[in-house]
N, C-alpha and C positions, 0 to 999 in steps of 0.2 A: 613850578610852572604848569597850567592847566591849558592842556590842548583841548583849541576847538574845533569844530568838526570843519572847517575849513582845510586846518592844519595835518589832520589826519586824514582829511580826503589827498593831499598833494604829495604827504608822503607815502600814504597805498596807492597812488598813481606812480610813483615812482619805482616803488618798490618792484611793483606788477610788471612794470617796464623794464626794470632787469630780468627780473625770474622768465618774464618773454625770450629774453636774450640769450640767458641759458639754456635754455629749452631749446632754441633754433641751432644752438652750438650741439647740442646733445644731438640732433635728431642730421645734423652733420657728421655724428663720430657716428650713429645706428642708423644708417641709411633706410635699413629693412622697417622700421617705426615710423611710415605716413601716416596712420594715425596721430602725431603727434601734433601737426599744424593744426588742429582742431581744436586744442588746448593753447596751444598760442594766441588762436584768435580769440577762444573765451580771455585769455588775458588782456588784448587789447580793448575786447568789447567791455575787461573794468575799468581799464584806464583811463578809456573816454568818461565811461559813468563817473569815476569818481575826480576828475577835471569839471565834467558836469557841474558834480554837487559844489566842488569845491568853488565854484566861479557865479556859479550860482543861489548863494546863502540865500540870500533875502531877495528870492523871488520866486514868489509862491508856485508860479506857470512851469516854470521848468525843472523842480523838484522832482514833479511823475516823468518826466523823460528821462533824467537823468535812473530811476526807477527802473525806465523801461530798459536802457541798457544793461544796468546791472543786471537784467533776468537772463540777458544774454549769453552773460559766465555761466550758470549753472546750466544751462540750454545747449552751451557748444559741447561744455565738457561730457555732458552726456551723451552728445554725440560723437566725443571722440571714443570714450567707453565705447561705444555700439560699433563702432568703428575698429577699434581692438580686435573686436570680439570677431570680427569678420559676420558681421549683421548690416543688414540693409539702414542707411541712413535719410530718412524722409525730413525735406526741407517746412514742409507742413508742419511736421512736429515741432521743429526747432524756432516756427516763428509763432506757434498757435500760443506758446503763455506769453510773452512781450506784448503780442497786441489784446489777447488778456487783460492784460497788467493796463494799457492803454485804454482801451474802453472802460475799465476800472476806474482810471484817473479821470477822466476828460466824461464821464456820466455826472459827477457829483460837483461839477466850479468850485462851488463854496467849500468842501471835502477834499478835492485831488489826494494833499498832499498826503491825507491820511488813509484814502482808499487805495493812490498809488501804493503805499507801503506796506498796507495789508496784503495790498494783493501780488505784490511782489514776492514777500515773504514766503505767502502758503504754494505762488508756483513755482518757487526757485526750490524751496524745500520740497516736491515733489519731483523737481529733476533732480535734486542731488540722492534722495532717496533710492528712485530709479538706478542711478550711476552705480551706488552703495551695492544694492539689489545684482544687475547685471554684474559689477568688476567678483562678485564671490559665487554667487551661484549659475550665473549661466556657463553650461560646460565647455565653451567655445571658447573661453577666456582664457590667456596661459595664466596657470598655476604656478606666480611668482610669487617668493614671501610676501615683497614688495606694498600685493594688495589689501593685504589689511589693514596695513595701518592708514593706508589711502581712505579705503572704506569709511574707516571710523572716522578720520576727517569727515569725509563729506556727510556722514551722520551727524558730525555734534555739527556742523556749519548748519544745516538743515534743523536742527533744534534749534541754534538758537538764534536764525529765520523768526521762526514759529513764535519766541519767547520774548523777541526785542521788541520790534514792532507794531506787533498788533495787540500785544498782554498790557505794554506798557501803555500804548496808546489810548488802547481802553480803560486804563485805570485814571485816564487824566486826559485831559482835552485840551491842556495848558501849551505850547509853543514849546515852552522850556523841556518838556517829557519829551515829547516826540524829537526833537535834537537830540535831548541825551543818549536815548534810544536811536538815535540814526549813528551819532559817535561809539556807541556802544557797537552797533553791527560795522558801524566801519573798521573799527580795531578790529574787531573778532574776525571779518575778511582777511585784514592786512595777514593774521596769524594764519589762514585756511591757503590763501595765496603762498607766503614762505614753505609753508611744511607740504604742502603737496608738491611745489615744484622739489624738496626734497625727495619725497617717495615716486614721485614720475620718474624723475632720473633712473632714482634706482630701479623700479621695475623694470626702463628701457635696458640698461646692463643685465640686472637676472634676466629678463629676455633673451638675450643673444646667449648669454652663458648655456640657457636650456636648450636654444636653434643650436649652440655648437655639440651639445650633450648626444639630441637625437639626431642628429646629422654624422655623429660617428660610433650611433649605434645600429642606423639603418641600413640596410641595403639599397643601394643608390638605383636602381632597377627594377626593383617590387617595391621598398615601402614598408617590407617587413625587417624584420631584427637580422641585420648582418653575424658572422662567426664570434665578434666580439661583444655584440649585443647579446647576444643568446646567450653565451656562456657566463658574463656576469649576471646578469637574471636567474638561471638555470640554478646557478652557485648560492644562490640565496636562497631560490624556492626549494630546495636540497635540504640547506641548512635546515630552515623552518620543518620540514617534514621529519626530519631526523629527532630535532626537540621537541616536537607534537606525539612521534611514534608514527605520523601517519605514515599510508605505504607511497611509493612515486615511483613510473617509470621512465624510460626516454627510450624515444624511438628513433630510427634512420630509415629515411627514403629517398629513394634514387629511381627518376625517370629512365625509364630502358629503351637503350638505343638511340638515347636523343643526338649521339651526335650525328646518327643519320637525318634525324629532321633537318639541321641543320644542314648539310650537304643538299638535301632534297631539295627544298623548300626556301632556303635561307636562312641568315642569321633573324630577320623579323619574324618569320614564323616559329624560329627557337622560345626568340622572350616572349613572344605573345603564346607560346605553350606554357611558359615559368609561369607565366602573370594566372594562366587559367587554372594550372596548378595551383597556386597560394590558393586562388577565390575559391574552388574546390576542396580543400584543406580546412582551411579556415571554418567554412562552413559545416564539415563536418564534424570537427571538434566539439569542445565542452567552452565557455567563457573563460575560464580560468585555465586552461592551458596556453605552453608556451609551443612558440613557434618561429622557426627561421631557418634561414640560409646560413648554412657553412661550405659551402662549395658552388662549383659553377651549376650540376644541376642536382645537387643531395641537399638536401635539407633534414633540420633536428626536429622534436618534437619533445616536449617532457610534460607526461599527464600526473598531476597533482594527486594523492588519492585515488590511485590505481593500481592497483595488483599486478600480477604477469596476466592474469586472463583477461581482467578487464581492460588494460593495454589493449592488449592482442588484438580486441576487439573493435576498439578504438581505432586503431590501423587497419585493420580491417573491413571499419566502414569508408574510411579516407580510399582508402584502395578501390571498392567497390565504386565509391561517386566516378572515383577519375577512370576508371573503364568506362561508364556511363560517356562522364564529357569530354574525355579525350580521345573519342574515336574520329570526330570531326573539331576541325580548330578552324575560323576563318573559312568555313566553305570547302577547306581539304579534308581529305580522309587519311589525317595520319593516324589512327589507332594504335596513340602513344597509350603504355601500362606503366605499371609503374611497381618495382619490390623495395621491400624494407624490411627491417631487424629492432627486434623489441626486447629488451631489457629491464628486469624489475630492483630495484634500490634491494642493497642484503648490508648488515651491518660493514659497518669500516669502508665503505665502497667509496669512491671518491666520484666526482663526474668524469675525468678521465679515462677511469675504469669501465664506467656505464657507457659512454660512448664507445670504446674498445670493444665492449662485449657485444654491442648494439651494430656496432660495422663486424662483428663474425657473426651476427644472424643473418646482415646485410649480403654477408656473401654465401652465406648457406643459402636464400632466396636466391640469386642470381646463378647458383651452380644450379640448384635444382629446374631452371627453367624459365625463372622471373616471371612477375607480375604475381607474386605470392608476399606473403607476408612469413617471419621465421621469428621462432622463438630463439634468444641467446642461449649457446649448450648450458650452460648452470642453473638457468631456469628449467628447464624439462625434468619431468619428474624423472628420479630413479628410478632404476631396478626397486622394487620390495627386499625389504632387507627378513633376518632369520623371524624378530621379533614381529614384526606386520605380518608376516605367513602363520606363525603360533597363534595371531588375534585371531 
C-alpha cells in the first residue's frame, strides 16, 4: 500500500494531536514547566498545517499557507527553548519567518508552491538550529540528559528541511518531485513530532529530579550549600585531591556574637547579616572553592590546592572583607567580626576529622578574643627536633 501525502498529512495530524495531549498531561503532573504550553502550541500550529495540506492536495493557493503554519512549529518550539531557558521571548521573532515564508509564496503566483517550500525549509531549519544551539549551550538551560537527544532531533528535522524541499525541487520542476518531497518531509515531521514529545517528557521529569536534588542541597535562606550539600561535595573534592596528591584544606567560620544582632536589631537584621556574609565570602574566595552553611551562623569552607598557609590566608582575607562590610549592615552600625579555624588535609584524615580539627582552631579564635583566624594544633609547626638543630 503506498501512502499519499494526503494520507500521511491526516495521520501526522493526528498523531501531533495526541503527543499535544500528552504533553498537557505532563505539564499537569510538573506544574513548575510553563514553558511547556509553547510546544503544545507549536503542535497544534502542525495539526492545522498538516489538515491544511491534507485538504488541500490539489490546490495550488493554499499549499504556501498551509507552508506558512508549518513554520509555525519550529518558531514556537524555539520559543518554548528560550522560554526554558528563562530568556526573554519576543513575539516579532516568532512571527518574522511565517510571514517570510509568506511574502516568499504570494511574490512569485506562478511559483508559490515551490518558493513557499523553499522557503519554509531554510527558516524552519533556522529555528530548529537556533533551538539545537540554545537547549546545549546557553548556560541558563538546566543540564538534563534529556537534551541531547532533543538536540539532535531538531538537528537532523532541520537537515532534512534543507534536503527535501528545496534539493529535490531543484532537481526537477515536475509536480510529481515536489509531492514526493513534501511526503518525504511529512513523514520525517510525523518521526521529529513522536520522538521529541518522547524526550520533552523526559527532560520535564529530569527536570524536577535536579529542582528536588538542589532543593535539598541548599540552604533555604542564602542559596548556598546546606550541611548536607557541603559535606557530600566536600567528600568528593577530598577524594579527588587525595588521588591527585594535591594538598586541601577546610575551614570553619562563625559570626561573633550574632545572637546579640539578633536581640538588638531583630531577627531581619540577623539574615540580612547571613546574606552579607555569604556575598562577602564568596567574593573573596577562589572559583573553585567550596562553600556553605552547616549551622545557624557557622559556615564551612574547603579550599582545593591549599596548604595550611595558603588556607590561613585565604581565611584571612574572607575575615579581613567582613570587618570591612560588616561594621554597618542596613544603615546600622553593628560591627559584626567574625573568627574561624583552619585545617590542612594530612594522610588517612577523613572530613570528619578535618572539621573536628577545624572547630578546635574555631575555638582557639574565639578563646583568644575573636575576629581572628587560628590555625588547627596539628598544623603548627613543632618544636625543632635534635636532628634540625645538628643541620
Amino acid at each position: 500500500m503506498q501512502l499519499d501525502l494526503t494520507t500521511i498529512s491526516v495521520v501526522s495530524a493526528f498523531c501531533a494531536a495526541i503527543c499535544g495531549i500528552l504533553l498537557v498531561l505532563a505539564r499537569c503532573r510538573y506544574p513548575e514547566t510553563k514553558y511547556i504550553w509553547w510546544w503544545v502550541a507549536a503542535n497544534v500550529a502542525f495539526v492545522m498545517a498538516s489538515l491544511l495540506l491534507a485538504r488541500c492536495y490539489d490546490h495550488g493557493l493554499l499549499h504556501p499557507i498551509s507552508f506558512v503554519m508549518m513554520t509555525f512549529h519550529p518558531a514556537l518550539i524555539w520559543a518554548s527553548t528560550r522560554m526554558n531557558g528563562a530568556y526573554l521571548v519576543t513575539s516579532l521573532v516568532i512571527f518574522a519567518g511565517p510571514a517570510f515564508v509568506a511574502l516568499a509564496a504570494f511574490a512569485a503566483p506562478e511559483a508559490r508552491m515551490h518558493m513557499g517550500g523553499t522557503a519554509h525549509a531554510f527558516v524552519g531549519s533556522a529555528y530548529l538550529l537556533a533551538t539545537a544551539y540554545c537547549m546545549v549551550f546557553h548556560p541558563a538551560q538546566p543540564t538534563v540528559p534529556a537534551r541531547w537527544p532533543l538536540a539532535g532531533l531538531c538537528i537532523l528535522h532541520a537537515l532534512a528541511l534543507v534536503f527535501s524541499l528545496p534539493v529535490l525541487s531543484f532537481l526537477s520542476d515536475a509536480p510529481s518531485t515536489v509531492h514526493a518531497a513534501a511526503e518525504t518531509l511529512q513523514f520525517e515531521a510525523l518521526l521529529f513530532i513522536l520522538g521529541s514529545t518522547i524526550f520533552v517528557t523526559a527532560a520535564m521529569r529530569e527536570r524536577r529530579e535536579v529542582c528536588q536534588r538542589v532543593r535539598a542541597e541548599t540552604d533555604e535562606l542564602t542559596g548556598i550549600l546546606n550541611r548536607r550539600g557541603f559535606l557530600e561535595r566536600a567528600e568528593r573534592t577530598l577524594k579527588r585531591c587525595r588521588k591527585d596528591g594535591t594538598p586541601c584544606a577546610v575551614a570553619l567560620f562563625d559570626l561573633d556574637y550574632f545572637k546579640e544582632i539578633n536581640d538588638t536589631y531583630g531577627h531581619a537584621m540577623g539574615d540580612n547579616a547571613l546574606k552579607a556574609f555569604i556575598t562577602t565570602a564568596q567574593r573573596s574566595m577562589r572559583a573553585n572553592d567550596l562553600f556553605g552553611r552547616v549551622g545557624g551562623e557557622e559556615f564551612a569552607a574547603l579550599f582545593p590546592g591549599a596548604d595550611a598557609p595558603a588556607a590561613l590566608s585565604l581565611a584571612e582575607r574572607v575575615r579581613q572583607s567582613w570587618v570591612r562590610v560588616g561594621r554597618k549592615i542596613d544603615g546600622c552600625d553593628v560591627n559584626s567580626t567574625m573568627s574561624g579555624g583552619v585545617v590542612a588535609l594530612r594522610d588517612g584524615q577523613s572530613l570528619e576529622e578535618l572539621l573536628a580539627l577545624a572547630d578546635q582552631g574555631l575555638y582557639l579564635a574565639k578563646k583568644a578574643g575573636r575576629n581572628r583566624i587560628e590555625l588547627a594544633a596539628n598544623d603548627k609547626p613543632g618544636p625543632p627536633t635534635s636532628q634540625t638543630c645538628l643541620a
